[in-house]
N, C-alpha and C positions, 0 to 999 in steps of 0.2 A: 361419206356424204350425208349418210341418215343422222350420224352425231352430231356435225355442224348443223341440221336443222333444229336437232333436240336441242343443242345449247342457245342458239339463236330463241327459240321460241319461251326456252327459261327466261334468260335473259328479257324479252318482253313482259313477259306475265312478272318478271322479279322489278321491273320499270313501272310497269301499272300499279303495282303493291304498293310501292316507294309511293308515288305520285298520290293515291287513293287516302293513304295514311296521313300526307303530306296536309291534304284537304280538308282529313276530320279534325289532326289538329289545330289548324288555324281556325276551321268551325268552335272546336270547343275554348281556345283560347278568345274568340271574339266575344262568347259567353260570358267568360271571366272575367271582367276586365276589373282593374282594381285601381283604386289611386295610387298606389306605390307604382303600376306600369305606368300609369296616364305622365304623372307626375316626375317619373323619370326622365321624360322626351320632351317637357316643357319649361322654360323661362321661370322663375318670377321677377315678375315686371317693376319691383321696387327699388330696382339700382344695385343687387348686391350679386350680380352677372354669376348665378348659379342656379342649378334644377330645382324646380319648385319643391323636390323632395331634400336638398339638401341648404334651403334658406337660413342664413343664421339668426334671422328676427324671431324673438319670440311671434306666435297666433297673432296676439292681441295688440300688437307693434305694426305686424306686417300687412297692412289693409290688402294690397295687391294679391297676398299671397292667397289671405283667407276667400276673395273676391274667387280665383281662376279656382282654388279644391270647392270651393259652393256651386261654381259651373261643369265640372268636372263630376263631382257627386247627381247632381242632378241628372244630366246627358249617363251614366250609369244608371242609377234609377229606372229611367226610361227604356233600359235593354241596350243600349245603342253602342255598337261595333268603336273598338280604340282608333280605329281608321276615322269614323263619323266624330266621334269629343273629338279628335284631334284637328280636326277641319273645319268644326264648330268656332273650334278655341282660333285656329287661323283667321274665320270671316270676323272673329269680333276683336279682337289684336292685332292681325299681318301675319305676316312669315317672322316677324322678330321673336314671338314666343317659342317658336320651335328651336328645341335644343341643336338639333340634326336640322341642316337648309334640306328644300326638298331637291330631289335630282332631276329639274327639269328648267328653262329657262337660263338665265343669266345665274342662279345658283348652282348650277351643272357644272361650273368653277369652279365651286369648291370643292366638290367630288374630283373633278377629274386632274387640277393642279398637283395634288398631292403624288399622285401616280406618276403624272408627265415627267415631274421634277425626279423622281427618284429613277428612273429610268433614265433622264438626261444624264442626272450626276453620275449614274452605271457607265453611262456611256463615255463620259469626259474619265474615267478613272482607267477604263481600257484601255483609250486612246493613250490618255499621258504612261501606263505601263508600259502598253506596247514600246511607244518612244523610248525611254528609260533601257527596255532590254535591247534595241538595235543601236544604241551609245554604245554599250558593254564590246571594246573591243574582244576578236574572235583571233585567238594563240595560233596564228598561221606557221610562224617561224620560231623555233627553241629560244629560249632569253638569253641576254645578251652576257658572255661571260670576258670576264678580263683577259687579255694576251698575257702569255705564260712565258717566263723569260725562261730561254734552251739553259743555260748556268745551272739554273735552280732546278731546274727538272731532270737533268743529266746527276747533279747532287742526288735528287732523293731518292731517284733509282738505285744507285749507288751504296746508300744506307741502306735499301730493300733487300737489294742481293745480299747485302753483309749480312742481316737479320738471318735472311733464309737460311746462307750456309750455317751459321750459325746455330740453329735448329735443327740441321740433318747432323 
């Protein structure tokens, strides 16, 4: 009884740990923030439907690109949390620049389609297996063997015992 308190109360104090740790890093990473993160999780808006860190226009080609890293530099500058540029970047764009839609609203689709579907498809592949195994007829009776003409069977007996004595 006293051991299940001892592990219960680890178990707590080992949840807090987790959770406390959980806290500082997202602390220290909202410190961090750098255009390689910002930049990974955002559009560029020049037509060539990839992350602003992987645009294939040269700088000096891509107006849109240089425009969203000079917004994105700045809002850094400032201290401000990847949460904040990224919301920043949403009020003066939409939701189109975000790489990721967010999980709320009519974009909650896209998050949760992927999941529905592949659980559907789990489900339709049971279903047609199961079917599949109860076709498989079930060997109730021995297979079915030709009738044996008495002539010929009376014959190989016949041979058999010759063989035998034949042996002794």
């Amino acid at each position: 009884m006293v051991s299940r308190q001892i592990h219960r109360v680890a178990l707590v104090a080992l949840a807090a740990g987790m959770v406390i740790a959980a806290a500082q890093g997202v602390a220290a990473s909202q410190t961090n923030v750098t255009l390689e993160q910002v930049g990974s999780k955002v559009f560029c808006l020049c037509g060539c439907a990839t992350t602003l860190n992987h645009c294939p226009h040269l700088p000096s080609e891509c107006q849109s690109r240089a425009a969203i890293q000079g917004l994105i530099l700045t809002d850094i500058r400032q201290g401000k949390a990847e949460a904040a540029i990224l919301q920043d970047l949403t009020n003066r764009y939409g939701v189109r620049v975000l790489a990721a839609p967010p999980a709320r609203g009519f974009d909650l689709v896209a998050w949760i389609l992927p999941g529905f579907g592949l659980v559907l498809g789990l489900g339709i592949v049971v279903i047609v297996v199961d079917r599949w195994r109860r076709k498989i007829p079930v060997a109730s009776e021995p297979p079915w063997e030709p009738p044996v003409d008495g002539k010929i069977m009376a014959a190989v007996e016949e041979e058999m015992s010759k063989l035998e004595s034949s042996r002794h």
